[in-house]
N, CA, C and O atoms as CSV, one atom per row, in Angstrom:
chain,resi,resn,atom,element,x,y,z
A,1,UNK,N,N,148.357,115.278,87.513
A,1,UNK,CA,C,147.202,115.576,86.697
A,1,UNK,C,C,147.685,116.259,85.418
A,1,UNK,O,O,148.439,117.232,85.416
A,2,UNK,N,N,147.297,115.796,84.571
A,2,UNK,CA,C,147.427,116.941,83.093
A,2,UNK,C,C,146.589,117.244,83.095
A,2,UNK,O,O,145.508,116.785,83.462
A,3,UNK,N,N,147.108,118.660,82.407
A,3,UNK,CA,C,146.397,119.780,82.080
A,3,UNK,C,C,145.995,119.824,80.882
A,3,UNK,O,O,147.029,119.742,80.220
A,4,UNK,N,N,144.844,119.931,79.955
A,4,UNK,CA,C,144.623,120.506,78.891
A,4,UNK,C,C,145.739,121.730,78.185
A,4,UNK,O,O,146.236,122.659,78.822
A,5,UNK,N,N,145.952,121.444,76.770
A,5,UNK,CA,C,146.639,122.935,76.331
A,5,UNK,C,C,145.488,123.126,75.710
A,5,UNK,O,O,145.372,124.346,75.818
A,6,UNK,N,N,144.706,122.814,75.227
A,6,UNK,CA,C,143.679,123.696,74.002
A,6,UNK,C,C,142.820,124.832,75.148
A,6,UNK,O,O,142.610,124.676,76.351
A,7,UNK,N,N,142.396,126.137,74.124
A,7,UNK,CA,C,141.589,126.751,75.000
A,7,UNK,C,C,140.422,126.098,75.304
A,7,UNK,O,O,139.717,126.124,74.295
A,8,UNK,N,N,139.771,125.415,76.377
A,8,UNK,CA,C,138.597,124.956,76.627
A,8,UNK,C,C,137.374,126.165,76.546
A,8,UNK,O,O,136.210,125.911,76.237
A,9,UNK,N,N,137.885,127.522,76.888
A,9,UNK,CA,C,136.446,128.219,77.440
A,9,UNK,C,C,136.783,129.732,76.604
A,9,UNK,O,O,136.190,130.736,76.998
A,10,UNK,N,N,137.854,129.845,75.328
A,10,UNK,CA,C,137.887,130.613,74.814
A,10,UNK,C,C,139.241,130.808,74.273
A,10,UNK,O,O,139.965,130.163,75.032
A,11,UNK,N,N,140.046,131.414,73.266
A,11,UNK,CA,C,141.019,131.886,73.103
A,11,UNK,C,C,142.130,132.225,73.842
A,11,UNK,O,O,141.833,133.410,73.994
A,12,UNK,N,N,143.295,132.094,74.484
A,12,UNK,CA,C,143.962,132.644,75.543
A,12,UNK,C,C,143.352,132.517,76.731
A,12,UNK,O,O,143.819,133.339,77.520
A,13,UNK,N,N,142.334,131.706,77.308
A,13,UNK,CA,C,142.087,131.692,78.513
A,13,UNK,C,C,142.863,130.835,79.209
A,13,UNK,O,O,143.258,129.779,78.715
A,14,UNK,N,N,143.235,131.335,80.793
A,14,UNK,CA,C,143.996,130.292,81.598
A,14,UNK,C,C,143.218,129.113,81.999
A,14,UNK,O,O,142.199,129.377,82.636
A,15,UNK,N,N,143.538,127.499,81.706
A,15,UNK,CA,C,142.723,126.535,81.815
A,15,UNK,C,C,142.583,126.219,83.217
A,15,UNK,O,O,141.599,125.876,83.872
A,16,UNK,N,N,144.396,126.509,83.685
A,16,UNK,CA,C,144.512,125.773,84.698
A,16,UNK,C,C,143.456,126.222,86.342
A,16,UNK,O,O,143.211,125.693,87.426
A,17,UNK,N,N,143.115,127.515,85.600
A,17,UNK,CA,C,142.014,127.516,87.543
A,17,UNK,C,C,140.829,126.539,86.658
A,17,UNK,O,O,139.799,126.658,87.322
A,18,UNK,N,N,140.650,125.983,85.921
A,18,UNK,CA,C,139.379,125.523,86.288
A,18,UNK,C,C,138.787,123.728,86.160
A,18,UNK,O,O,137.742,123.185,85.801
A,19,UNK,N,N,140.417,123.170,86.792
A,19,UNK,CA,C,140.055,122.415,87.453
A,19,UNK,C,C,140.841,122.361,88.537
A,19,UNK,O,O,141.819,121.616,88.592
A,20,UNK,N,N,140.331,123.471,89.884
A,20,UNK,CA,C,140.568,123.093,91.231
A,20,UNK,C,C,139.910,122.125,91.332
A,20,UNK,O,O,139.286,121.404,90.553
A,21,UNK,N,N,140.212,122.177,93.014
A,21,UNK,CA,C,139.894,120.806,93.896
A,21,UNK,C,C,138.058,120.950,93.622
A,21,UNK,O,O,137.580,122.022,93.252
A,22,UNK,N,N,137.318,119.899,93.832
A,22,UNK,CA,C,135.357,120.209,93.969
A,22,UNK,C,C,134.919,120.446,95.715
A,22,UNK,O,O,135.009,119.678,96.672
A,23,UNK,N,N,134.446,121.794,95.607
A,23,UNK,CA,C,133.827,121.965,96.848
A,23,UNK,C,C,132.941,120.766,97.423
A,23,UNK,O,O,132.644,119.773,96.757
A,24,UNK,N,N,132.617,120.955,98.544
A,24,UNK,CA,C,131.627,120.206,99.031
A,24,UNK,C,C,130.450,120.246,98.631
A,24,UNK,O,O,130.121,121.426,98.508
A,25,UNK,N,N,129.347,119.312,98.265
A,25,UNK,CA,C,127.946,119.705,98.267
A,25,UNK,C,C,127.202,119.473,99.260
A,25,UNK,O,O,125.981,119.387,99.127
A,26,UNK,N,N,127.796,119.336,100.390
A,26,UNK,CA,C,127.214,118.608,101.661
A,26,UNK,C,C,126.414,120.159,102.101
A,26,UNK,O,O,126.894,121.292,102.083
A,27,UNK,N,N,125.114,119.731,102.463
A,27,UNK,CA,C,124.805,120.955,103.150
A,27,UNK,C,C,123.827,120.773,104.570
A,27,UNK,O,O,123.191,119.719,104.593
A,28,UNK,N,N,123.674,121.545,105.562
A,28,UNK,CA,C,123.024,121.154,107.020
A,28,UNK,C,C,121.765,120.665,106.743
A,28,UNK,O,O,121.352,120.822,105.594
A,29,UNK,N,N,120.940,120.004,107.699
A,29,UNK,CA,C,119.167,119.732,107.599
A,29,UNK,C,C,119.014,121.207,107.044
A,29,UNK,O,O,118.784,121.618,105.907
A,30,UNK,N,N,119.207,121.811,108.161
A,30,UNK,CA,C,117.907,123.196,107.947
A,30,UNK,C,C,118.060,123.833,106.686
A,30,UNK,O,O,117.219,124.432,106.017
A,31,UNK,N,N,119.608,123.549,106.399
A,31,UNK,CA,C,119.592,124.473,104.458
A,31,UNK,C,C,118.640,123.538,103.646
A,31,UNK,O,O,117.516,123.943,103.352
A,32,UNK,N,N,119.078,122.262,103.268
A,32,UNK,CA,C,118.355,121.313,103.035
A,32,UNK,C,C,116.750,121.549,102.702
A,32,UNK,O,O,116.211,121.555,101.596
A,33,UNK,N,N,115.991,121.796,104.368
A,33,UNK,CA,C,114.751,122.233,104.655
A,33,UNK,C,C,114.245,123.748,103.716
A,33,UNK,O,O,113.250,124.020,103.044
A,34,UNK,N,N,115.427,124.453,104.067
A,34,UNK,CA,C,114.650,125.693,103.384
A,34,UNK,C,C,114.567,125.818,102.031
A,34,UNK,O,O,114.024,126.798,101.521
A,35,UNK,N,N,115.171,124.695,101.221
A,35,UNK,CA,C,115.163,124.609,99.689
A,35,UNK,C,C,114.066,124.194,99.425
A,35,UNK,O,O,113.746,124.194,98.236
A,36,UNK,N,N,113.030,123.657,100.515
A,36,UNK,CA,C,111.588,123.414,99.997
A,36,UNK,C,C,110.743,124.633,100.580
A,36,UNK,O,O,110.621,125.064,101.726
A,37,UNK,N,N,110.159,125.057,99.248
A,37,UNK,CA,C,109.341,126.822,99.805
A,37,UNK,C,C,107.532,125.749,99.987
A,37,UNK,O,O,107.110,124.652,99.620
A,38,UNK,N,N,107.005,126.960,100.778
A,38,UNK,CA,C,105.610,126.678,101.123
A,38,UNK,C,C,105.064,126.274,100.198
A,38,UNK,O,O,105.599,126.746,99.194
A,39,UNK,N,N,103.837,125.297,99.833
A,39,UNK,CA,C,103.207,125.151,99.083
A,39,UNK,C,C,103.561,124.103,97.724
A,39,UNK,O,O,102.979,123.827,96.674
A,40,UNK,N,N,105.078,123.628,98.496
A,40,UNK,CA,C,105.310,122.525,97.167
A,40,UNK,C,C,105.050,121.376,97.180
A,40,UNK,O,O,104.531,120.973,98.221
A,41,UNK,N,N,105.262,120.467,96.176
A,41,UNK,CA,C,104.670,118.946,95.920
A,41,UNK,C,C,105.676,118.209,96.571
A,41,UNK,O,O,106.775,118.504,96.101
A,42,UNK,N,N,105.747,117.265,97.573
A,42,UNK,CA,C,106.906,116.365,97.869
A,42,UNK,C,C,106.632,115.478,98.236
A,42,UNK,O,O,105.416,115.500,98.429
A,43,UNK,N,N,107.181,114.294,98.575
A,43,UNK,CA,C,107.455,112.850,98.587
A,43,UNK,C,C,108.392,112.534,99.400
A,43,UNK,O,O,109.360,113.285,99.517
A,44,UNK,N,N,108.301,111.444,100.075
A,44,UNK,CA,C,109.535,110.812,100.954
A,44,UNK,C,C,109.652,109.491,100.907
A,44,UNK,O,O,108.692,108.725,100.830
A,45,UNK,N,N,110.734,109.187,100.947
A,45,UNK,CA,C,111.188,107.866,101.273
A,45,UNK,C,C,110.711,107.080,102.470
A,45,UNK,O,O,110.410,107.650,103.519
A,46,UNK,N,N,110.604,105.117,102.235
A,46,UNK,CA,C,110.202,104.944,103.490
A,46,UNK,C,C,108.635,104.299,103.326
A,46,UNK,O,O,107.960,104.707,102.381
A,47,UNK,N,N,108.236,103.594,103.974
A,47,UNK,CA,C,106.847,102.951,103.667
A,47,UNK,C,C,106.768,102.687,105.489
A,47,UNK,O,O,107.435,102.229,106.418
A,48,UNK,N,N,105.277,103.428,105.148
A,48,UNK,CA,C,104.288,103.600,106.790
A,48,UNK,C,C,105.901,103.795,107.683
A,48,UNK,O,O,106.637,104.764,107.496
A,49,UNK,N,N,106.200,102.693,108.620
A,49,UNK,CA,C,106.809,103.246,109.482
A,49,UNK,C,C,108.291,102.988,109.646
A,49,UNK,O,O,109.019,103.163,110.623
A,50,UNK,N,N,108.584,102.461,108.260
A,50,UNK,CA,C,109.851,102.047,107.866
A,50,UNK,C,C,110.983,102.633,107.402
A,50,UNK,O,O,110.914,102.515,106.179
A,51,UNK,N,N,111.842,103.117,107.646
A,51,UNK,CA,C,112.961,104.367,107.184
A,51,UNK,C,C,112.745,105.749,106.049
A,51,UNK,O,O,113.332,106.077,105.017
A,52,UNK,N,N,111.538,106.362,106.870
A,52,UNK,CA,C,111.210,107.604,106.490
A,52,UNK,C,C,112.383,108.737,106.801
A,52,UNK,O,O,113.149,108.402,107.704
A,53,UNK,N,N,112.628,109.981,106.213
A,53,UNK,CA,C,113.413,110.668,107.032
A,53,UNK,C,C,113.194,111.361,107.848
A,53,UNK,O,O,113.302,112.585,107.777
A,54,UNK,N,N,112.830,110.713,108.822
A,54,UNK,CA,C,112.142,111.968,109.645
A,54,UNK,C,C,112.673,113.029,110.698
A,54,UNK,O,O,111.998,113.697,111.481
A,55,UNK,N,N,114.433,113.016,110.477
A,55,UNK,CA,C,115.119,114.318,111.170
A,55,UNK,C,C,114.225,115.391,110.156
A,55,UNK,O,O,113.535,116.256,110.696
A,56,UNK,N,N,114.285,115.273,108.560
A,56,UNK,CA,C,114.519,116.068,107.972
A,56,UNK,C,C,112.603,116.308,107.897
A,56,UNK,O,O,112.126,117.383,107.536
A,57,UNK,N,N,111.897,115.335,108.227
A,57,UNK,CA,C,109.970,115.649,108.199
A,57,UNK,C,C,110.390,116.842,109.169
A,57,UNK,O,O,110.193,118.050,109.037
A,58,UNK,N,N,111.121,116.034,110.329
A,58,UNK,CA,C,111.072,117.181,111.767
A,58,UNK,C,C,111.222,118.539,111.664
A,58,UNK,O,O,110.505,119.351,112.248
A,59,UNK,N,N,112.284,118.851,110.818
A,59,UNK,CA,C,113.277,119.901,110.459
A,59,UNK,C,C,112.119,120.637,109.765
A,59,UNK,O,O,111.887,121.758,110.217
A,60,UNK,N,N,111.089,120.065,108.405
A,60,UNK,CA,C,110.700,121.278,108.100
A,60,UNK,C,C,109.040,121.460,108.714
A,60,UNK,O,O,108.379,122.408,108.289
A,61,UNK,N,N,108.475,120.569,109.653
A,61,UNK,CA,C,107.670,120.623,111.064
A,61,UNK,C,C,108.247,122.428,112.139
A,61,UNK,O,O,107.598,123.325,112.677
A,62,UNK,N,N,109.728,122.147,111.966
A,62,UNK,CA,C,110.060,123.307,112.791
A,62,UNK,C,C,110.377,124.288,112.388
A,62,UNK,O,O,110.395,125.163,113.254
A,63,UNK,N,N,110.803,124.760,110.928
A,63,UNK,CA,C,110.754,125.443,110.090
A,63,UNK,C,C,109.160,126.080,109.483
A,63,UNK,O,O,109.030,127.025,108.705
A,64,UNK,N,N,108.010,125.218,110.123
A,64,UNK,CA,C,106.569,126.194,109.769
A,64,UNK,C,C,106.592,126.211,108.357
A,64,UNK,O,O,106.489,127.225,107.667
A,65,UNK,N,N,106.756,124.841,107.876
A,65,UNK,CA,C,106.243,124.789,106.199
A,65,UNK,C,C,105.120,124.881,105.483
A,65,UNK,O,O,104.876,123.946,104.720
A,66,UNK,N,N,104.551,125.567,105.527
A,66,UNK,CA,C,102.960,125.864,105.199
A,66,UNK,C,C,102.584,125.244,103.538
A,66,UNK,O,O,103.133,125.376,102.444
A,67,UNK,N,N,101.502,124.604,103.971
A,67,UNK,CA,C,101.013,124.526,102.458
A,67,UNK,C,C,101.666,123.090,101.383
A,67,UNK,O,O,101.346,122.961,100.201
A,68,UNK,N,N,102.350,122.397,101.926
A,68,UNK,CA,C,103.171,121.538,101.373
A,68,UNK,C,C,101.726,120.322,100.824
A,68,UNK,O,O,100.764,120.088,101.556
A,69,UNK,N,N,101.906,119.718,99.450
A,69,UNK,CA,C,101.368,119.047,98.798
A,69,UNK,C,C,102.387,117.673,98.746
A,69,UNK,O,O,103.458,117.592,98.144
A,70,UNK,N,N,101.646,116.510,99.651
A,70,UNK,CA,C,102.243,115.119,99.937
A,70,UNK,C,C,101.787,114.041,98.801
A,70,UNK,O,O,100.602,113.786,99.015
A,71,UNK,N,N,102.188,113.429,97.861
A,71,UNK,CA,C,102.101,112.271,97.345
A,71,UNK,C,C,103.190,111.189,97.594
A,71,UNK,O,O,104.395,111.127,97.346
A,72,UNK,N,N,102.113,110.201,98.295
A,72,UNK,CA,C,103.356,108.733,98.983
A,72,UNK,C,C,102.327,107.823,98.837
A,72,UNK,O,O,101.333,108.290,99.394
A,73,UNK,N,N,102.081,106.649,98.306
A,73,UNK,CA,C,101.559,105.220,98.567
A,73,UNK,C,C,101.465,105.133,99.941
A,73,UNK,O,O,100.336,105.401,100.352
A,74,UNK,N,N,102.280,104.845,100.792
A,74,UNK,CA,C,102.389,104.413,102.236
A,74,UNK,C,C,102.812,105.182,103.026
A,74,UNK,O,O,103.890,104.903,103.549
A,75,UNK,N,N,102.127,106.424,103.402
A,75,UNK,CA,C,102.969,107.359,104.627
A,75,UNK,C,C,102.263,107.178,106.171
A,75,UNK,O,O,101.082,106.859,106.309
A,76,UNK,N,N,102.993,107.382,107.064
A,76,UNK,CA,C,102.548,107.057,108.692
A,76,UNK,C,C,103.016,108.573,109.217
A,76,UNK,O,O,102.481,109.680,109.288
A,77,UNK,N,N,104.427,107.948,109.572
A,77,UNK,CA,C,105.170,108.897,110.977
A,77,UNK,C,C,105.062,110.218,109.534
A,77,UNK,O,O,104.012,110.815,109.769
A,78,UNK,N,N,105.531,110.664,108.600
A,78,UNK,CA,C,105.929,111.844,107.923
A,78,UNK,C,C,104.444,112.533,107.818
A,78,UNK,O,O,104.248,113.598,108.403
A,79,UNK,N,N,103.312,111.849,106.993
A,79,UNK,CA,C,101.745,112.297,107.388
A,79,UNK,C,C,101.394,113.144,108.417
A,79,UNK,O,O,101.092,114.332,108.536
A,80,UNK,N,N,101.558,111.931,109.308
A,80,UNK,CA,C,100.964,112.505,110.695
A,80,UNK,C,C,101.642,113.336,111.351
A,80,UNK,O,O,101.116,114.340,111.833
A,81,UNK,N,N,103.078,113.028,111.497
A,81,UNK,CA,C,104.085,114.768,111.727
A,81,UNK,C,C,103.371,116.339,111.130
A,81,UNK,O,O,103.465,117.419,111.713
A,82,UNK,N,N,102.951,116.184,110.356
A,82,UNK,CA,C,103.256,117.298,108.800
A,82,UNK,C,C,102.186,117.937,109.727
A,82,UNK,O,O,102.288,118.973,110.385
A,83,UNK,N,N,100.703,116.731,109.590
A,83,UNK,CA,C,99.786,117.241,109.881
A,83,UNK,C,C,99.150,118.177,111.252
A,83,UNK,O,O,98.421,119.166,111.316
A,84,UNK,N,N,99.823,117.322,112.263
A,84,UNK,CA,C,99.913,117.843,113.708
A,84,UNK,C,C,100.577,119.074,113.548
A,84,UNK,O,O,100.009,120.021,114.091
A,85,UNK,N,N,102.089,119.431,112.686
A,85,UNK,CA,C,102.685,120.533,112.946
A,85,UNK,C,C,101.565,121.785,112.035
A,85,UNK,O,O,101.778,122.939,112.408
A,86,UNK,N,N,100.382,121.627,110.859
A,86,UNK,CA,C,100.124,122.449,110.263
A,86,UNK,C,C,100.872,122.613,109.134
A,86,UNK,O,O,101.030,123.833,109.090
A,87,UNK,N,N,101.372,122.185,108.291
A,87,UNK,CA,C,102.344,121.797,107.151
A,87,UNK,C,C,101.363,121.063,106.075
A,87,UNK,O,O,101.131,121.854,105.160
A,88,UNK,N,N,100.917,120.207,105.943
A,88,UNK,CA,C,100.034,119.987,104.776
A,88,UNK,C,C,98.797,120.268,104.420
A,88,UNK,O,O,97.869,120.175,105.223
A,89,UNK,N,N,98.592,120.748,102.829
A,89,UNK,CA,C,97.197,121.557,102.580
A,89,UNK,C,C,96.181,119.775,101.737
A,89,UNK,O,O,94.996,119.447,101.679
A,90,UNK,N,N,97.397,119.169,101.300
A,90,UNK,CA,C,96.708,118.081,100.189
A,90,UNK,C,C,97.687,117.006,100.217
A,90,UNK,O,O,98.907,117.138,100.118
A,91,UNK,N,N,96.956,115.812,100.378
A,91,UNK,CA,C,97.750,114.233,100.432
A,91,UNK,C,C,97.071,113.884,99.124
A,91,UNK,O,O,96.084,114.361,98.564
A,92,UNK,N,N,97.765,113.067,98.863
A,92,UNK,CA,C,97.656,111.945,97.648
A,92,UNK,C,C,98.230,110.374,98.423
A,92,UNK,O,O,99.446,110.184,98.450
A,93,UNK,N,N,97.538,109.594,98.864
A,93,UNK,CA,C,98.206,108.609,99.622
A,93,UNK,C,C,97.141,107.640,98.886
A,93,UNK,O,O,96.105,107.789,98.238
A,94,UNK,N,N,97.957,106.554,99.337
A,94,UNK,CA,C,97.362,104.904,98.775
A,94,UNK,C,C,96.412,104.551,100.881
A,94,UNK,O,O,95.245,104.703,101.241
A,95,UNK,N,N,97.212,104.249,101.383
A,95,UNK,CA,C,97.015,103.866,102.994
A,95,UNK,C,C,97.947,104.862,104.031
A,95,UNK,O,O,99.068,105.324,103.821
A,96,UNK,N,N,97.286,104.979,104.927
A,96,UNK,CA,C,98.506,105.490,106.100
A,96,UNK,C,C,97.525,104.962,107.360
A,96,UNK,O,O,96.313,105.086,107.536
A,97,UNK,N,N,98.720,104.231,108.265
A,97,UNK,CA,C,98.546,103.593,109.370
A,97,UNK,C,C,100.125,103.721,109.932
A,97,UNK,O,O,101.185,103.957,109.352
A,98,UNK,N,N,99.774,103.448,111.365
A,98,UNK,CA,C,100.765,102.790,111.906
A,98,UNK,C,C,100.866,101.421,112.437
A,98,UNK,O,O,101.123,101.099,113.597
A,99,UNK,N,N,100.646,100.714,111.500
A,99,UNK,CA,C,100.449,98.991,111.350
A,99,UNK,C,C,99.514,98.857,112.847
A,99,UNK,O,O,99.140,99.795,113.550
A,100,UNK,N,N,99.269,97.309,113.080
A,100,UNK,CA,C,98.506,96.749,114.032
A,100,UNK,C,C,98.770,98.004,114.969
A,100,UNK,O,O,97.982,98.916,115.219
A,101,UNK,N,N,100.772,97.737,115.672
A,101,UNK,CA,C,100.663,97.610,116.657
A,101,UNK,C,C,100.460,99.437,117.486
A,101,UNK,O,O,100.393,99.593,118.705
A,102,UNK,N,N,100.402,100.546,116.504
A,102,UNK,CA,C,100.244,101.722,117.050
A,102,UNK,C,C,98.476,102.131,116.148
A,102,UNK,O,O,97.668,102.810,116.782
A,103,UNK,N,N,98.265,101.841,115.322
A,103,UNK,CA,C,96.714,102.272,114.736
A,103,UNK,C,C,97.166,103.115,113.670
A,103,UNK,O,O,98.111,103.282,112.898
A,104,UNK,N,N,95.587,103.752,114.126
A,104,UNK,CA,C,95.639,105.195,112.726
A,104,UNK,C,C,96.229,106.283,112.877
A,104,UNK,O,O,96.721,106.706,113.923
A,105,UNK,N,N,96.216,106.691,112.042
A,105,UNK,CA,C,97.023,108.208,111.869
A,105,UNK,C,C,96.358,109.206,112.597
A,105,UNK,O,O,95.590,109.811,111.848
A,106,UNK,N,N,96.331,109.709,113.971
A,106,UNK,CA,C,95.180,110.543,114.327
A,106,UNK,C,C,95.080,111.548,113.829
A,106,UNK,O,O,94.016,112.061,113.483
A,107,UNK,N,N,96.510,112.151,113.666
A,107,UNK,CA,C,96.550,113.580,113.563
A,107,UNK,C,C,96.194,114.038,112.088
A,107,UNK,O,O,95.770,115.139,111.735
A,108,UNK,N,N,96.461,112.954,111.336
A,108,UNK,CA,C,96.519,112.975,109.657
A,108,UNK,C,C,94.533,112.532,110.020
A,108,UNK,O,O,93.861,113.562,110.058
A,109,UNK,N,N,93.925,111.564,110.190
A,109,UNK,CA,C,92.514,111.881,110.402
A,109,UNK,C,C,91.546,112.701,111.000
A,109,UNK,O,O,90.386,112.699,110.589
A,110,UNK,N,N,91.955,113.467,112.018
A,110,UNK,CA,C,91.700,114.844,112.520
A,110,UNK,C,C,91.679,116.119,111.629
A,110,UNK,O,O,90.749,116.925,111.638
A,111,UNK,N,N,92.630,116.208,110.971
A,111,UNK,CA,C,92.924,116.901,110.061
A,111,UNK,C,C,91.829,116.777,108.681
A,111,UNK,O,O,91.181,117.745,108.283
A,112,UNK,N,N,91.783,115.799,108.234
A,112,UNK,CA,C,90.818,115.143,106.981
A,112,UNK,C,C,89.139,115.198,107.887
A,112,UNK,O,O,88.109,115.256,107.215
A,113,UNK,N,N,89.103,115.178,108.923
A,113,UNK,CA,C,87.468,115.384,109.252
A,113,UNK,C,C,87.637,117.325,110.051
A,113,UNK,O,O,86.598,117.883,110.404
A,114,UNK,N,N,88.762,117.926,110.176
A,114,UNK,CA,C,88.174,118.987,110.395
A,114,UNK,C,C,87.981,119.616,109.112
A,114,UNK,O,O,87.114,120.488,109.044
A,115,UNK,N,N,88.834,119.234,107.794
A,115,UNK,CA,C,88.535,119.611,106.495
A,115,UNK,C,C,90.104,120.664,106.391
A,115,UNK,O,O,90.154,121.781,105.876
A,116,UNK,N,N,90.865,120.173,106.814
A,116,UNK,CA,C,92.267,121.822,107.075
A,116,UNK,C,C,92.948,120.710,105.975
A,116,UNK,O,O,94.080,121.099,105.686
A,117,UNK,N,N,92.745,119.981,105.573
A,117,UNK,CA,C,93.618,119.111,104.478
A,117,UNK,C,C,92.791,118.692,103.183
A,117,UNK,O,O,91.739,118.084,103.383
A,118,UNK,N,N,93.155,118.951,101.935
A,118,UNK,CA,C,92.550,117.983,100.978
A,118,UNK,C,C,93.145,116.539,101.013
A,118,UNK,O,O,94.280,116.205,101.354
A,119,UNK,N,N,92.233,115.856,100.632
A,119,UNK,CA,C,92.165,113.880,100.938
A,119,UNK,C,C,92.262,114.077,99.116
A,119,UNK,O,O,91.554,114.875,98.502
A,120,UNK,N,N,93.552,112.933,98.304
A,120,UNK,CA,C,92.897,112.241,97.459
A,120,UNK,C,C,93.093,111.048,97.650
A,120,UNK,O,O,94.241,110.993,98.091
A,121,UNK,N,N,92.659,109.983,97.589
A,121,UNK,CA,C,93.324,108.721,98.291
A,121,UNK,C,C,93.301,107.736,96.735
A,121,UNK,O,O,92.475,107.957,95.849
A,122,UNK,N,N,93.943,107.084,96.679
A,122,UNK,CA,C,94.376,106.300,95.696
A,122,UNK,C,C,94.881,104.392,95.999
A,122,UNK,O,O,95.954,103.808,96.148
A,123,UNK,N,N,93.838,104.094,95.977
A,123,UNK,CA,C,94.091,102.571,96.530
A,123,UNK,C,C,93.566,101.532,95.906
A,123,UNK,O,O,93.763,100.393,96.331
């Protein structure tokens, strides 16, 4: 590797610490999870019941995420998780089902007729 000679970060500064090796940015579900605080806007990957993430829906289901604001076109399994665990205050959705062969979303419609969720629906 070469090294730079010019000062990059000032006059007489030593260049060479600053290009060590790059740490990892890899970090666990649950750190992951706790970078989303109560009450924020989020989105997931994935349509109705098709490669959502749902270690990481699970993760913040068990983490007691209060208050979280959902906008998705097509949510199923992440919806209806959120909702059963007490995690969403407001959806923004186009449809949510679980196609023919499982139905509706109970827990995500339970939720919208006891009134513990705002509905905007967009379709």
């Amino acid at each position: 590797m070469v090294r730079p000679t010019w000062p990059i970060g000032g006059a007489g500064e030593d260049v060479s610490r600053q290009h060590d090796a790059p740490r990892s940015k890899t970090i666990s579900l649950a750190e992951a999870a706790r970078l989303i605080p109560d009450g924020a806007l989020v989105t997931f990957g994935g349509v109705l019941l098709t490669r959502p993430p749902a270690a990481f829906i699970r993760e913040l289901a068990r983490q007691r995420r209060r208050g979280l604001r959902l906008v998705k076109p097509s949510p199923a399994y992440d919806l209806d998780l959120l909702c059963a665990a007490g995690c969403i205050a407001e959806a923004a959705i186009g449809i949510t089902t679980f196609e023919s062969r499982f139905g509706q979303s109970r827990q995500f419609r339970q939720a919208v007729e006891r009134g513990t969720i705002k509905l905007r629906e967009h379709s």
